[in-house]
TORKOL-4160 file (C-alpha; in steps of 0.2 Angstrom, whole numbers, padded with zeros to 4 digits, m for minus):
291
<pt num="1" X="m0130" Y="m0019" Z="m0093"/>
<pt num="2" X="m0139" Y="m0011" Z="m0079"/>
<pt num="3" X="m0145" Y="0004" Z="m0071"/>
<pt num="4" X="m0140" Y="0000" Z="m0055"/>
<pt num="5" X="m0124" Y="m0003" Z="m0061"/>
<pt num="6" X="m0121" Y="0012" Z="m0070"/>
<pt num="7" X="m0127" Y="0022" Z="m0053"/>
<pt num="8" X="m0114" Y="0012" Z="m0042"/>
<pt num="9" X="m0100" Y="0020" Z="m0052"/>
<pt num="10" X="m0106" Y="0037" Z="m0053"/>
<pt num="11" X="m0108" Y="0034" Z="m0034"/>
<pt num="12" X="m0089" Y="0030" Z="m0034"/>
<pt num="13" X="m0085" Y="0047" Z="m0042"/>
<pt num="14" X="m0101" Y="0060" Z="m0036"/>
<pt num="15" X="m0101" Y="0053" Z="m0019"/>
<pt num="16" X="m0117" Y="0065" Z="m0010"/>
<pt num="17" X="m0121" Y="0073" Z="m0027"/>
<pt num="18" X="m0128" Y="0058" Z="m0033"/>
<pt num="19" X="m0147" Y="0059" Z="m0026"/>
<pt num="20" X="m0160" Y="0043" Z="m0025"/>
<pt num="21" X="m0168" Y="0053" Z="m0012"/>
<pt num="22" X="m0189" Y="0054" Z="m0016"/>
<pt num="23" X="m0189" Y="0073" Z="m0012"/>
<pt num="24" X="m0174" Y="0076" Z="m0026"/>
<pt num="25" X="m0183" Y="0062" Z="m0038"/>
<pt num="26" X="m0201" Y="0070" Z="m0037"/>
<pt num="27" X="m0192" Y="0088" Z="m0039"/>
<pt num="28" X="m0183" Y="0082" Z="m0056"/>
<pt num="29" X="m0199" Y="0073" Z="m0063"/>
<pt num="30" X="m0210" Y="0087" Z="m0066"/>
<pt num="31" X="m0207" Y="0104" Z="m0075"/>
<pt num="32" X="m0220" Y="0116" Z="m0081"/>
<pt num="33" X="m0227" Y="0105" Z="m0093"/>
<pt num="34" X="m0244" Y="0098" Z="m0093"/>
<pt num="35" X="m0239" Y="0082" Z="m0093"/>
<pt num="36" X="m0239" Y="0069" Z="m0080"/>
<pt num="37" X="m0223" Y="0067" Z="m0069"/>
<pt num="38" X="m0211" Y="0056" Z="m0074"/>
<pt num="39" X="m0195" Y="0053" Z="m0059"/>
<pt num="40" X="m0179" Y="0047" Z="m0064"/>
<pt num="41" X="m0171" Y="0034" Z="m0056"/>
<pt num="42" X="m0156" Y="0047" Z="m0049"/>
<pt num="43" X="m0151" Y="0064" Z="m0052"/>
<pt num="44" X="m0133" Y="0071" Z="m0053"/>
<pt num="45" X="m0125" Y="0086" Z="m0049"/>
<pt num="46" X="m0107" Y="0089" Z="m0060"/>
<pt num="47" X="m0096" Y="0105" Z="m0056"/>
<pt num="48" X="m0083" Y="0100" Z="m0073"/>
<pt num="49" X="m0086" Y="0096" Z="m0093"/>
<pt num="50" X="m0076" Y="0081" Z="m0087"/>
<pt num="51" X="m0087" Y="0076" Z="m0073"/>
<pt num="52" X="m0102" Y="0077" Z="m0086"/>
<pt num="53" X="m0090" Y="0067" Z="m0100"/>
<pt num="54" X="m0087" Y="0052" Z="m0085"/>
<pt num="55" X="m0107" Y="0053" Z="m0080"/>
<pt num="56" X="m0115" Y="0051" Z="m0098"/>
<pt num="57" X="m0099" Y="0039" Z="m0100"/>
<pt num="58" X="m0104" Y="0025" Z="m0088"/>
<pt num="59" X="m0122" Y="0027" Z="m0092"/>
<pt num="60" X="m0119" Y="0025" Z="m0112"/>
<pt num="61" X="m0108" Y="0009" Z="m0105"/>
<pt num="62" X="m0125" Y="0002" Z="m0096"/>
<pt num="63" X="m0137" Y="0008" Z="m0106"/>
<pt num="64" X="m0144" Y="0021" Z="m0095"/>
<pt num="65" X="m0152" Y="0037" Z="m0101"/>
<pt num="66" X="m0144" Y="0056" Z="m0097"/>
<pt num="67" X="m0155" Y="0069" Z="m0096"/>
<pt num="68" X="m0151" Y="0086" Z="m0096"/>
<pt num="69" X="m0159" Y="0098" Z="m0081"/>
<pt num="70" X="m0157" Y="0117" Z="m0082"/>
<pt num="71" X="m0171" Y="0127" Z="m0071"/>
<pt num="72" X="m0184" Y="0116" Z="m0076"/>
<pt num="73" X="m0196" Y="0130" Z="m0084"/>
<pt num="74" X="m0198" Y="0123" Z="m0101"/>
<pt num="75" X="m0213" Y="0118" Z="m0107"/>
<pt num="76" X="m0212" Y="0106" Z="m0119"/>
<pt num="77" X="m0205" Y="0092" Z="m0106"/>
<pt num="78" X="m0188" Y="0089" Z="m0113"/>
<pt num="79" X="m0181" Y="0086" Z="m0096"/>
<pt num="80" X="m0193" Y="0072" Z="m0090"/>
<pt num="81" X="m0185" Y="0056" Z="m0089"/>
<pt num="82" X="m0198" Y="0045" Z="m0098"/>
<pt num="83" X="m0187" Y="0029" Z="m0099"/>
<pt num="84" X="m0181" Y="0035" Z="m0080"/>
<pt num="85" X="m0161" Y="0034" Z="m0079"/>
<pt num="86" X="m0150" Y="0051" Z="m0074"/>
<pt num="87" X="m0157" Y="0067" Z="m0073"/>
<pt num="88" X="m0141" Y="0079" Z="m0076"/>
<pt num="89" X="m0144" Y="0095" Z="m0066"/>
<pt num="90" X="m0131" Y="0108" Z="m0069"/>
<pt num="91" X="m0135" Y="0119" Z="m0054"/>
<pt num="92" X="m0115" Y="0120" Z="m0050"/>
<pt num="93" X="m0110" Y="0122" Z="m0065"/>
<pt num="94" X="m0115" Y="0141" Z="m0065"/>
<pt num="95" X="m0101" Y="0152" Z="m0068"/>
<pt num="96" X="m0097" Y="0169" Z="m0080"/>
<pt num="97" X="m0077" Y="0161" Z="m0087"/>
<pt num="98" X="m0074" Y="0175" Z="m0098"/>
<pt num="99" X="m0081" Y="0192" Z="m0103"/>
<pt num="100" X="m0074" Y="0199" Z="m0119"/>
<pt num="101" X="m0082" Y="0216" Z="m0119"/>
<pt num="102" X="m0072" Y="0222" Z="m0132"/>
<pt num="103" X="m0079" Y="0207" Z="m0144"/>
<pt num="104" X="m0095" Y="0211" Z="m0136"/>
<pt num="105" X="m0096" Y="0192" Z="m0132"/>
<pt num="106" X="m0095" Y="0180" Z="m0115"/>
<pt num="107" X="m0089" Y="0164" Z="m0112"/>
<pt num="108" X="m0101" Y="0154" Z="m0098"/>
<pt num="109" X="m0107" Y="0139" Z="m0092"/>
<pt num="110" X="m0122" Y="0129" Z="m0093"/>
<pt num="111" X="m0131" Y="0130" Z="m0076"/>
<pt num="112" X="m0131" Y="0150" Z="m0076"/>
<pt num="113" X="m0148" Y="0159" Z="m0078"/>
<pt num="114" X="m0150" Y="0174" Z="m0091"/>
<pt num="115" X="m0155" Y="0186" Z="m0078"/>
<pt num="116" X="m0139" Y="0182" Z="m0066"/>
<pt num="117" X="m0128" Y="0184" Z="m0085"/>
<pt num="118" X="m0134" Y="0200" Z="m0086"/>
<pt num="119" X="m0132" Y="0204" Z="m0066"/>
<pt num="120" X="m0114" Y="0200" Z="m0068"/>
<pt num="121" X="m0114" Y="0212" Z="m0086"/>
<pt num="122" X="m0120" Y="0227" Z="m0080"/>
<pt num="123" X="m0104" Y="0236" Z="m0076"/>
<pt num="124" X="m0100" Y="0231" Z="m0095"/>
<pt num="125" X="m0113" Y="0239" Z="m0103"/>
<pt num="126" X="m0120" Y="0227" Z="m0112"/>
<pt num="127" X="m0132" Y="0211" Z="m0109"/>
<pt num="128" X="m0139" Y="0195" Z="m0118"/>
<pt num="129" X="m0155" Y="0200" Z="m0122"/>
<pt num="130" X="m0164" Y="0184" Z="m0126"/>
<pt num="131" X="m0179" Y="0185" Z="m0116"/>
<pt num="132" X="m0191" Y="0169" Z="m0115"/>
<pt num="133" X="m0201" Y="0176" Z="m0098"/>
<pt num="134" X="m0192" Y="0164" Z="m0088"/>
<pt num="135" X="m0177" Y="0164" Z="m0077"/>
<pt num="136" X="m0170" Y="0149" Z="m0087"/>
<pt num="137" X="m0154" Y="0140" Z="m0088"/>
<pt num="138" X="m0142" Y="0147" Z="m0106"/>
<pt num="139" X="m0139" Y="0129" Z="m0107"/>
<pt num="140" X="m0157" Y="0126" Z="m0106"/>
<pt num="141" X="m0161" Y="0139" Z="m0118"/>
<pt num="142" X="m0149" Y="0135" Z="m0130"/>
<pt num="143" X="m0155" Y="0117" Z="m0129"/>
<pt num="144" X="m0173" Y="0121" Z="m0133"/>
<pt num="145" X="m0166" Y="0134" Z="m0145"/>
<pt num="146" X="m0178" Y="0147" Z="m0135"/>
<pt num="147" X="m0185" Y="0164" Z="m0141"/>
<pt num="148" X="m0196" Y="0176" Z="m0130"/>
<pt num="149" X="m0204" Y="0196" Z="m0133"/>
<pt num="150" X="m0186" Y="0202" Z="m0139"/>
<pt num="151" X="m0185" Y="0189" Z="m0152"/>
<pt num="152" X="m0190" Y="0205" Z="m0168"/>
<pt num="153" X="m0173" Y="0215" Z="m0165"/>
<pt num="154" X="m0161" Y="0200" Z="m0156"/>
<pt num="155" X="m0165" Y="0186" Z="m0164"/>
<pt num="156" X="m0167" Y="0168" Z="m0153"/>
<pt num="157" X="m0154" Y="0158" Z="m0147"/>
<pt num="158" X="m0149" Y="0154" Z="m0162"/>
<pt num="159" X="m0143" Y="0168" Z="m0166"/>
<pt num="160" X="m0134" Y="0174" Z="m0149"/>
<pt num="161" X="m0122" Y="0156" Z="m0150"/>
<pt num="162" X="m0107" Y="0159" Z="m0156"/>
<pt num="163" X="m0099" Y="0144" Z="m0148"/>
<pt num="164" X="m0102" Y="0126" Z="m0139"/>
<pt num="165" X="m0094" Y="0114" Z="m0128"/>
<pt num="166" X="m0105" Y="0098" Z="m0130"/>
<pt num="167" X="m0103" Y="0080" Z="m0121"/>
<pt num="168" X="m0110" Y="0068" Z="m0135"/>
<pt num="169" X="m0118" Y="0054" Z="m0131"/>
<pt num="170" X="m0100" Y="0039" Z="m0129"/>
<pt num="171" X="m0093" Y="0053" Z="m0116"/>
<pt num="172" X="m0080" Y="0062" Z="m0129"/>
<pt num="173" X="m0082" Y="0080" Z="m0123"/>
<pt num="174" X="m0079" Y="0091" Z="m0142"/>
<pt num="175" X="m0079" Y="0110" Z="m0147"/>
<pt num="176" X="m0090" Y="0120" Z="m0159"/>
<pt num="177" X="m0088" Y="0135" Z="m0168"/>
<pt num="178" X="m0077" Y="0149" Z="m0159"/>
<pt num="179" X="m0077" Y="0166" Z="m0155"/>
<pt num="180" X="m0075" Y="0174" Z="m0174"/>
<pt num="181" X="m0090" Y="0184" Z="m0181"/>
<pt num="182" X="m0090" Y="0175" Z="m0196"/>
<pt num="183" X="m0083" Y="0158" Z="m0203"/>
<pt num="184" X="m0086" Y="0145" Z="m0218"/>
<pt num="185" X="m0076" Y="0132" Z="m0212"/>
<pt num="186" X="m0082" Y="0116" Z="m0211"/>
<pt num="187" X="m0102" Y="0110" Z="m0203"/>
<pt num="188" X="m0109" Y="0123" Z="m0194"/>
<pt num="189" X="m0112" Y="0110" Z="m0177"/>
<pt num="190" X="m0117" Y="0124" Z="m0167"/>
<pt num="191" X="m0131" Y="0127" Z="m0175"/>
<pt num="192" X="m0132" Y="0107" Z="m0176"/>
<pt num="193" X="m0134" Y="0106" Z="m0157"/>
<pt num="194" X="m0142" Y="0124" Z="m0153"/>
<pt num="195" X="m0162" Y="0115" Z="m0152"/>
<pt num="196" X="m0157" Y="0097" Z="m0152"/>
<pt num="197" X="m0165" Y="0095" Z="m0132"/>
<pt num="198" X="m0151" Y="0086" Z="m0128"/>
<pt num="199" X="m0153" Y="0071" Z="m0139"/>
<pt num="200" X="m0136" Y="0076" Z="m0147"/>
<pt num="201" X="m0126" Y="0078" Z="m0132"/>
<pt num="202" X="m0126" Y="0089" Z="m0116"/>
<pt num="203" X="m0119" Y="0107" Z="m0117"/>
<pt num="204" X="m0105" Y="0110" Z="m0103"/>
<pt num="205" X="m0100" Y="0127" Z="m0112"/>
<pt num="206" X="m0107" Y="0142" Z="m0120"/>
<pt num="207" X="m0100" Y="0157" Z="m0129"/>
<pt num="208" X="m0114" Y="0170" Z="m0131"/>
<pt num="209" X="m0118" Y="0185" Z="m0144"/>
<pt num="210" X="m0119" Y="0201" Z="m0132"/>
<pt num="211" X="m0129" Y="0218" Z="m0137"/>
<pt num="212" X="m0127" Y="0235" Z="m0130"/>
<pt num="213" X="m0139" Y="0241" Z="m0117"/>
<pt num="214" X="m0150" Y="0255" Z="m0126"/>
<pt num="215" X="m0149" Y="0271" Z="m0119"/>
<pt num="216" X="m0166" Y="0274" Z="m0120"/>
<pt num="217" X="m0181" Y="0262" Z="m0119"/>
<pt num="218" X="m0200" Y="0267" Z="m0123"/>
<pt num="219" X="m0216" Y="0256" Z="m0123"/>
<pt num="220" X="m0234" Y="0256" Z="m0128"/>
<pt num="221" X="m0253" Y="0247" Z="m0126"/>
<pt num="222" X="m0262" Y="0248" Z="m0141"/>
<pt num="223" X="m0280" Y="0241" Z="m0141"/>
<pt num="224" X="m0287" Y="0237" Z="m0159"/>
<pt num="225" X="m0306" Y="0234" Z="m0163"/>
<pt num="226" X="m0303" Y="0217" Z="m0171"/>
<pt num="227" X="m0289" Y="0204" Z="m0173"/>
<pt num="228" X="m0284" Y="0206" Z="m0189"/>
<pt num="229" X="m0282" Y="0226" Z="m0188"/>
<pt num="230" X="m0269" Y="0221" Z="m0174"/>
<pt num="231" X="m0259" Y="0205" Z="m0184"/>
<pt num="232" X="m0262" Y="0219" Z="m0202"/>
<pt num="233" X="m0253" Y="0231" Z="m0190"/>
<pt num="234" X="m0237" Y="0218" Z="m0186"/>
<pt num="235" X="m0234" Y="0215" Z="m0203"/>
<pt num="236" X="m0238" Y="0234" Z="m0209"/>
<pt num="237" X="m0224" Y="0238" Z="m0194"/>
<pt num="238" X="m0210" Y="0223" Z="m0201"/>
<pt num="239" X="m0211" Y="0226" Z="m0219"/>
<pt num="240" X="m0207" Y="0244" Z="m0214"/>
<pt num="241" X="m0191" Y="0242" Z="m0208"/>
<pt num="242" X="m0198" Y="0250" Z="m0191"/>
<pt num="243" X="m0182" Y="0243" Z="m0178"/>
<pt num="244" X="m0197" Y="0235" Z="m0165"/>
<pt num="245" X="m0187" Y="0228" Z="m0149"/>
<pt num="246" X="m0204" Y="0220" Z="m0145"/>
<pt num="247" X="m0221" Y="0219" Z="m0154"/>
<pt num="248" X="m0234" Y="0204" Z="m0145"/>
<pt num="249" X="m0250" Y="0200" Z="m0149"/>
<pt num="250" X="m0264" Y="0200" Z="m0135"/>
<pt num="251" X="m0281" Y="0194" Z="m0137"/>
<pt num="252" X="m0297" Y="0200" Z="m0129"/>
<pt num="253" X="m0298" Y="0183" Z="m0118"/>
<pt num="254" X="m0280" Y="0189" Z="m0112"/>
<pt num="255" X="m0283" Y="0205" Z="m0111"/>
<pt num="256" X="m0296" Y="0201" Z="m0099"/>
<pt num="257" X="m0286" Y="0188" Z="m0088"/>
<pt num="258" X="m0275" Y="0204" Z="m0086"/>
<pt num="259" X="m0287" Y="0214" Z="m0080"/>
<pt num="260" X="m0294" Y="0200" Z="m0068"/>
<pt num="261" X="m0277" Y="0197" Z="m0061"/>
<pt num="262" X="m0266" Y="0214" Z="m0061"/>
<pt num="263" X="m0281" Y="0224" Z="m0060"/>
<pt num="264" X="m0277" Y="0230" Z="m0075"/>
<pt num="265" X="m0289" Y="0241" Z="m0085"/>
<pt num="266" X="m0286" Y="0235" Z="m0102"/>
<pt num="267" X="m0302" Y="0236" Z="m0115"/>
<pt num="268" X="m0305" Y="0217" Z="m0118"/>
<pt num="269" X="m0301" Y="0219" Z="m0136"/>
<pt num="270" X="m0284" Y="0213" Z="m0145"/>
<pt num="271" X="m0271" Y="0222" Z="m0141"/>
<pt num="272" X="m0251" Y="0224" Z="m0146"/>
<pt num="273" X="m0239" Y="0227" Z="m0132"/>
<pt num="274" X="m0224" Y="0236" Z="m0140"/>
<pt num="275" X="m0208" Y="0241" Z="m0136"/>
<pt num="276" X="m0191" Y="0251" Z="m0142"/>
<pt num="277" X="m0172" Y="0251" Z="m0139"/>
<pt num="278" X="m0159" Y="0265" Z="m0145"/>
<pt num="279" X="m0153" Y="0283" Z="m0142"/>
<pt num="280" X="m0167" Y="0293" Z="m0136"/>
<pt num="281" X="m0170" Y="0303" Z="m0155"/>
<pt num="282" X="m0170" Y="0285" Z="m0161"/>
<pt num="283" X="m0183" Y="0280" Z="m0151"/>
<pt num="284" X="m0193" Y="0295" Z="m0153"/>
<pt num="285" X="m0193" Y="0293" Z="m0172"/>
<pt num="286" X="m0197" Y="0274" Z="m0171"/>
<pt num="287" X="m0213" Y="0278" Z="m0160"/>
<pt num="288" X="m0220" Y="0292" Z="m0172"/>
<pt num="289" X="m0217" Y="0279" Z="m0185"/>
<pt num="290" X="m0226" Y="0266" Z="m0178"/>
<pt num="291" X="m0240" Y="0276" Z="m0173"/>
């Protein structure tokens, strides 16, 4: 049981999109994470579930570790190879397979960032409006089970899978869940897999919850006095049933690196940075209600 020996056979198979090189090493050891880099011993670039099944596979066969690489932009460090081994970046694998407007749901692949899903949406109507402030990777995202500023109305990633392919960790390549709106049969895996960083098997496959793109779309800066007049605010605003698309929470250090770097003109006292979605009445209401 080596590395080397599992690397050999995924040579036989990736040919050139098997990388040793130091550039491609350095460029998959780090994220934006504060912690130190850790380079795997080879990263891999699959185009198929299958390729990914054969890749995890060998290694499983020699002990090797797989890990998963979307965009790199979480910040946690699940895609550092700490025990080096196989860095898995699904860069190719970056396709829209099926959109099923009517369901208002779409079938995609791992490697495909939110804001080139909702790119290839907008003649549609509708978009994925999980938002966590980075271009990431939906496989990524569904791994680290992300949220973001729209997380209020949409709901995190949770939420927006419906479905998974998932490689587990022998190679066998399985399904979960599927496109119905509602089941109760058998373990709910999806949501088994949804946050598991990859330490359950490596998602080849999404089917995603879509929402229609609001026709009107309003937003708001509201400076407080004090921090707990802005977080009494939040909960005042939830408890009312108030339909908040986004409601975040700025303190005055922030507000301050704001104005220091935008040129911003923000009082340096905590702030809430709101938004709403809907028809333009809805909208209309939803802001005199919260103000």
């Amino acid at each position: 049981m080596s590395i080397d020996t599992a690397l050999a056979g995924l040579q036989s198979f990736l040919g050139n999109r098997l990388s040793r090189s130091k550039g491609d090493l350095a460029a998959h050891g780090t994220s934006e994470t504060h912690f130190a880099p850790a380079p795997p011993d080879a990263v891999a670039w699959p185009e198929t579930a299958e390729e990914v099944a054969r890749i995890v596979e060998i290694c499983a066969q020699e002990g090797c570790p797989v890990v998963g690489w979307g965009t790199g932009t979480s910040l946690e460090a699940q895609s550092l190879a700490v025990r080096g081994g196989v860095v898995v970046d699904f860069a190719r694998m970056n396709k829209v397979l099926q959109v099923n407007a009517e369901d208002m749901n779409v079938v995609v692949q791992p490697g495909l960032t939110r804001e080139a899903l909702n790119r290839e949406l907008r003649a549609t109507g509708l978009f994925f409006p999980v938002d966590p402030g980075a271009d990431a990777s939906l496989g990524g995202m569904a791994s680290t089970r992300a949220s973001g500023t729209t997380t209020v109305r949409y709901g995190t990633m949770r939420d927006g899978v419906m479905a998974l392919q998932v490689v587990l960790g022998d190679g066998r390549l399985i399904r979960t869940g599927s496109r119905a709106r509602k089941s109760s049969t058998g373990y709910d895996l999806t949501a088994l897999i949804v946050g598991s960083e990859g330490t359950l098997g490596l998602i080849t496959e999404l089917t995603l919850r879509l929402h229609g793109v609001p026709e009107a779309v309003s937003s708001a800066v509201c400076a407080f006095a004090d921090m707990e007049g802005a977080v009494n605010a939040v909960i005042e605003t939830i408890q009312s049933g108030v339909e908040m698309a986004r409601i975040e929470f700025v303190d005055a250090a922030t507000a301050r690196a704001f104005n220091l770097h935008a040129g911003a003109d923000m009082p340096e006292k905590p702030h809430l940075l709101v938004e709403f979605h809907g028809s333009p009445t809805a909208v209309a209401e939803q802001a005199a209600l919260f103000g």
